[in-house]
C-alpha positions as CSV (number, residue, x, y, z in Angstrom):
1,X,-17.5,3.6,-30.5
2,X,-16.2,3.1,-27.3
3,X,-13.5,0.4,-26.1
4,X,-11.7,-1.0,-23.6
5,X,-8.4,-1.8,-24.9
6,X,-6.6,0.9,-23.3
7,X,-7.9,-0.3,-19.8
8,X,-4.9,-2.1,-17.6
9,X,-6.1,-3.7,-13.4
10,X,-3.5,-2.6,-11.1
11,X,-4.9,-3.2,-7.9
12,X,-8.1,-5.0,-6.4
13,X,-9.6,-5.7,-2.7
14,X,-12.7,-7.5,-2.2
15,X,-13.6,-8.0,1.9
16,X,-15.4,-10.6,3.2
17,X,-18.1,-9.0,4.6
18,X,-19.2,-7.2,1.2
19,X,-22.4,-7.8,0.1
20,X,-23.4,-6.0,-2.9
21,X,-27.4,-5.9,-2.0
22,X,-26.4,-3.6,0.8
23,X,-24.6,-0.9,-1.6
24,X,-27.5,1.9,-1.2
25,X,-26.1,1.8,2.6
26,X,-22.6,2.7,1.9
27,X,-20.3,5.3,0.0
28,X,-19.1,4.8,-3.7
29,X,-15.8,7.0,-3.9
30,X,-14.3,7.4,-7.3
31,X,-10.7,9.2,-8.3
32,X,-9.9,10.9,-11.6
33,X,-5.8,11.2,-12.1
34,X,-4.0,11.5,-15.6
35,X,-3.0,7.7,-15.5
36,X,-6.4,6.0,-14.7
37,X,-9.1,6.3,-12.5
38,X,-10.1,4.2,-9.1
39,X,-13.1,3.3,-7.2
40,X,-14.2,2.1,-3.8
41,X,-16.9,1.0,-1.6
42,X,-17.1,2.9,2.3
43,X,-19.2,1.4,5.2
44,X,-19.1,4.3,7.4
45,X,-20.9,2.3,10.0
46,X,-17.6,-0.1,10.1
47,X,-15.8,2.7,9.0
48,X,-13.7,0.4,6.3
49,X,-13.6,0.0,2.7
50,X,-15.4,-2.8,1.4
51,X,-14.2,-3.1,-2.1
52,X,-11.6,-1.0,-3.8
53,X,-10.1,-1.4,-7.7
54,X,-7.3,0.7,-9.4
55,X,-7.6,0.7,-13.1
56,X,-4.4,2.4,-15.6
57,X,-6.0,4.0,-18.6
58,X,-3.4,5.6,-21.0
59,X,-3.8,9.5,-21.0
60,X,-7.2,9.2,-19.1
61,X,-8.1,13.1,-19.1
62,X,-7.6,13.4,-22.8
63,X,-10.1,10.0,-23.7
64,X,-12.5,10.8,-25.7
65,X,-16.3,11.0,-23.9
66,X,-17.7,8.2,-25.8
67,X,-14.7,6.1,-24.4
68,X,-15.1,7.3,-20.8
69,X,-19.0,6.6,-21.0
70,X,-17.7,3.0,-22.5
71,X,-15.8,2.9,-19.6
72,X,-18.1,3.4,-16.8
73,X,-21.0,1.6,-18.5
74,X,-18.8,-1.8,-18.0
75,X,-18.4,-1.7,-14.6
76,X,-22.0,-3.2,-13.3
77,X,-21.2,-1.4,-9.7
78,X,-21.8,1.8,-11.3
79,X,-25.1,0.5,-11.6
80,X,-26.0,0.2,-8.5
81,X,-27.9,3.3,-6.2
82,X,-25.2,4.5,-3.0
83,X,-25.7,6.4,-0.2
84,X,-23.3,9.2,-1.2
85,X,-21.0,9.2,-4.1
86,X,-17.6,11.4,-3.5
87,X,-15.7,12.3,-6.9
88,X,-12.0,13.5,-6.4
89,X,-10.4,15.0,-9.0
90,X,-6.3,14.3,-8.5
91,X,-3.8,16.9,-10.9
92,X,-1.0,19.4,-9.7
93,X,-2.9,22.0,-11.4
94,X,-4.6,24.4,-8.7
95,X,-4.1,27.6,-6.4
96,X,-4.7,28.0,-2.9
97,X,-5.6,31.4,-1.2
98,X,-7.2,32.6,2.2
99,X,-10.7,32.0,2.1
100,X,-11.6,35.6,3.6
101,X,-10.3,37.1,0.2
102,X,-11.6,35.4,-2.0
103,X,-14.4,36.3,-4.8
104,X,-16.4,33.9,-6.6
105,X,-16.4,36.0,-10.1
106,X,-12.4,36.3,-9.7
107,X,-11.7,32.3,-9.7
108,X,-10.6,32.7,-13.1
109,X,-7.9,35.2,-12.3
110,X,-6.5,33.2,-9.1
111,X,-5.9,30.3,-11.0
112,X,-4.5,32.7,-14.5
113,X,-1.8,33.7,-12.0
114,X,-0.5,30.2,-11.8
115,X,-2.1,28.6,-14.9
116,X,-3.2,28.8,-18.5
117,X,-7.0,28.1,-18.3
118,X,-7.2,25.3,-21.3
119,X,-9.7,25.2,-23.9
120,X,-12.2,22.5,-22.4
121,X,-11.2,22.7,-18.9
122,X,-13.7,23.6,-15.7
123,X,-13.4,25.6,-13.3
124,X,-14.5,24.6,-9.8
125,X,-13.8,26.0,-6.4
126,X,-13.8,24.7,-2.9
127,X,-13.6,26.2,0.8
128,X,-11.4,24.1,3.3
129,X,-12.7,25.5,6.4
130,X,-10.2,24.1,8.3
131,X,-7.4,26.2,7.6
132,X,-9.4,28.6,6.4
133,X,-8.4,28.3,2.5
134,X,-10.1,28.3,-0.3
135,X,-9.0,26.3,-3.5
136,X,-9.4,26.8,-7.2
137,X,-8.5,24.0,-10.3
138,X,-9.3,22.7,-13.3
139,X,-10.8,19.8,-14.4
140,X,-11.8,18.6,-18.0
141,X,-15.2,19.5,-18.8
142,X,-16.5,16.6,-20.2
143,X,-15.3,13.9,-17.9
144,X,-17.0,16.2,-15.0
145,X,-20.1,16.1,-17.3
146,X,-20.3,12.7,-17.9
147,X,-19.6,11.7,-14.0
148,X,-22.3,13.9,-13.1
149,X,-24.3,12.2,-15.6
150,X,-23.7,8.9,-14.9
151,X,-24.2,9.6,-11.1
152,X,-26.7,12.1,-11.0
153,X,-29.5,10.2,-12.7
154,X,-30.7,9.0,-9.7
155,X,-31.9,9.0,-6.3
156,X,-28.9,10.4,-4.7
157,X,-28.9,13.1,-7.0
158,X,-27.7,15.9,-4.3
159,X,-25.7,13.2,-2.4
160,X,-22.8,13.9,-5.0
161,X,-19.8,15.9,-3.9
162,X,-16.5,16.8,-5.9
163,X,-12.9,17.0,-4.7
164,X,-9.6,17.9,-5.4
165,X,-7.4,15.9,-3.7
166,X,-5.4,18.6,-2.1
167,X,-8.7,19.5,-0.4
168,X,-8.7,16.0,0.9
169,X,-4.8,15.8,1.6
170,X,-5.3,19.4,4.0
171,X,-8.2,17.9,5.5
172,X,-6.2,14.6,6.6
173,X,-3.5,16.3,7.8
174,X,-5.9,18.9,10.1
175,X,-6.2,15.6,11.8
176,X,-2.8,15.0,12.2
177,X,-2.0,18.7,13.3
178,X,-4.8,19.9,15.4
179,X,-2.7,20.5,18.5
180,X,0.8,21.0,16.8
181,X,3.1,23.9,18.5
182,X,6.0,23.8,15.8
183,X,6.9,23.7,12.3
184,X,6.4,20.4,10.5
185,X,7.2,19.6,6.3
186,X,5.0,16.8,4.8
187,X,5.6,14.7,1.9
188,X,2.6,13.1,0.0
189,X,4.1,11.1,-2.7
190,X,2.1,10.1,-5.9
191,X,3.0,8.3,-8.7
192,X,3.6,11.4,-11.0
193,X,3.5,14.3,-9.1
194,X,3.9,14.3,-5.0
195,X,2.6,17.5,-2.8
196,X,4.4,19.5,-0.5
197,X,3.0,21.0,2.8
198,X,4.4,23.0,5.9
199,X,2.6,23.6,8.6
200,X,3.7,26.0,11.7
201,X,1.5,25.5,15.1
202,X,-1.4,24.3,13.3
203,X,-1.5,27.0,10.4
204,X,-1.3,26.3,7.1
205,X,1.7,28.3,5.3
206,X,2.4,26.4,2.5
207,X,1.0,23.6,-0.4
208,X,1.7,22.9,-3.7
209,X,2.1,19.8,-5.8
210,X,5.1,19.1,-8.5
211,X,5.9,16.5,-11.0
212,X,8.7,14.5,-10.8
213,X,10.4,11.5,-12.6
214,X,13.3,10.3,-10.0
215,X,14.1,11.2,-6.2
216,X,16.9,13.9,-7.0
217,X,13.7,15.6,-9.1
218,X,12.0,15.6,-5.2
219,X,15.1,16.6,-3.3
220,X,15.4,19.7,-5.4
221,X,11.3,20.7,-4.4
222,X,11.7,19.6,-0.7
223,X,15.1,21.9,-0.4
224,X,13.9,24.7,-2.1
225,X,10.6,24.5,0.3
226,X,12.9,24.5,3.2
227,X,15.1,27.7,2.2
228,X,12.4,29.5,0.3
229,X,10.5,29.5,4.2
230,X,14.0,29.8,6.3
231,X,13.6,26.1,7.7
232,X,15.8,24.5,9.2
233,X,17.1,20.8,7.8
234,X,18.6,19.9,11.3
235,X,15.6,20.6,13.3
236,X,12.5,20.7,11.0
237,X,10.7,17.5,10.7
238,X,9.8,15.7,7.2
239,X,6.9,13.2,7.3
240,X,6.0,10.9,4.2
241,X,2.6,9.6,3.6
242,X,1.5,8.2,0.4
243,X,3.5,5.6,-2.0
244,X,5.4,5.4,-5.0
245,X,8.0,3.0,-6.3
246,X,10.6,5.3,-5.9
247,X,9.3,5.7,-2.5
248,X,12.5,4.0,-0.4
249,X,15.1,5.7,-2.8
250,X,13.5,9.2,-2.2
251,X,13.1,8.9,1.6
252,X,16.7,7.9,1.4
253,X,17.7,11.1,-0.6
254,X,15.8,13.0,1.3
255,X,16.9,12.2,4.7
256,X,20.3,12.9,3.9
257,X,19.6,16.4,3.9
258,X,17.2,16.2,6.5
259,X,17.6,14.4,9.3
260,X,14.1,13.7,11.1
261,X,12.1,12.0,9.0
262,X,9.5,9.5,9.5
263,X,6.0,8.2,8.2
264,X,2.6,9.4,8.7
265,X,-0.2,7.5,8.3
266,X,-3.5,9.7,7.0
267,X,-5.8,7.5,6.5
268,X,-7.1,3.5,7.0
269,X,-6.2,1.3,4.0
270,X,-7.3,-2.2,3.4
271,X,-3.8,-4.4,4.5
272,X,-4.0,-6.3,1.3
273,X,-4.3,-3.0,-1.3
274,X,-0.4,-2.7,-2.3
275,X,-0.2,1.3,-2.8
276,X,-1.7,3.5,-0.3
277,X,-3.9,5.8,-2.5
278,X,-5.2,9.4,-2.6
279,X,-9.0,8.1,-2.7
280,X,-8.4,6.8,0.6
281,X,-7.9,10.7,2.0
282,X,-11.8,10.9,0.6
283,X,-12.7,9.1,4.8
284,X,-12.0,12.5,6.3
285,X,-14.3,14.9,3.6
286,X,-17.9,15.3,4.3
């Protein structure tokens, strides 16, 4: 049987202007990570989120399916018919290589070089045609299953669309680095596990995702990026983006190492949501 025991609110927006009746207008974006899951509610004619809720669910990839379908069967928005429905899957487990060499029937071996392939895991595979990567991960079987499930059953049946949230992290930042004509590190912090990305003149050299427990655990990453690609601490720029509540003691680490750093803002929050959130990076994925 299922239950809802292990299921802990963190966060919760409601806007003013959201009417419920008018959900088969709008987006529903939902995010898989290892501590929980979160949904929201796009208007991409206001181009806002209307509703957005964070939930903590103790070891959330390892539930059990009948739990997960308990889950989603409780929340009476799932039962409503959307527009679209974007899934993004967020873990540090994945591989990135140049789209122009990669081979669908080789996925598995990409990802071997990096990773164990787990007994009940899936892999999927997605091309980021703006830097012209392709990206392979894992995700656990069932819970892919039983989102598709729950979503697919209706009328928007080829309106769904997976994601892994470095796909969505690259595809802010090509926003962000469109014109740029020098080398540039950024920080996306998570509450687990942040990512690290350099980009030189609007090329994409390097990303990859660690887990950390305190701000030295970042400092070592961010250092080791900067000698591993012969950057330069004094004139290479760090930007943050994301949140954590380590956030202030890392930036402080980190900027005494490096000394240009400053914050980037990828994507429109609601003012009232208390930790910017990788979901939101789902506004610039089509």
């Amino acid at each position: 049987m299922s239950t809802l025991t292990n299921l802990q609110a963190i966060d919760a927006y409601t806007s003013d202007q959201y009417i419920s009746s008018q959900n088969h207008l709008r987006e529903l974006w939902f995010m898989c990570h290892a501590q929980g899951f979160s949904y929201a509610i796009f208007d991409g004619y206001q181009k806002q989120v209307l509703s957005y809720h964070s939930f903590e669910v103790a070891d959330f990839f390892i539930i059990s399916p009948d739990t997960l379908r308990g889950l989603l069967n409780n929340i009476d928005v799932f039962l409503n018919d959307f527009k679209s429905v974007k899934i993004i899957f967020e873990n540090p487990f994945y591989t990135l290589l140049p789209a122009a060499l990669f081979e669908e029937e080789e996925a598995a071996t990409y990802y071997q070089l990096k990773y164990e392939l787990q007994d009940g895991m899936q892999l999927l595979n997605h091309r980021i045609p703006d830097f012209g990567a392709q990206i392979v991960y894992a995700v656990p079987q069932f819970m892919l299953n039983e989102l598709l499930s729950k979503f697919t059953d209706s009328s928007i049946r080829e309106r769904v669309k997976i994601f892994h949230h470095a796909q969505a992290l690259l595809s802010s930042l090509y926003y962000q680095t469109a014109h740029l004509n020098k080398e540039v590190c950024y920080l996306n912090l998570g509450e687990k596990s942040f990512d690290v990305v350099m980009i030189k003149n609007s090329n994409l050299h390097f990303c990859n995702s660690y887990p950390y427990h305190n701000p030295e655990d970042v400092l070592y990453f961010v250092m080791h990026t900067y000698q591993s690609h012969q950057l330069k601490p004094e004139i290479c720029e760090c930007c943050f983006s994301g949140s954590n509540p380590q956030e202030s003691k890392i930036k402080e680490l980190v900027n005494t190492y490096i000394k240009n750093t400053h914050d980037v803002i990828l994507s429109q929050i609601p003012a009232s949501v208390q930790h910017s959130s990788t979901l939101f990076l789902l506004q610039h994925c089509v």
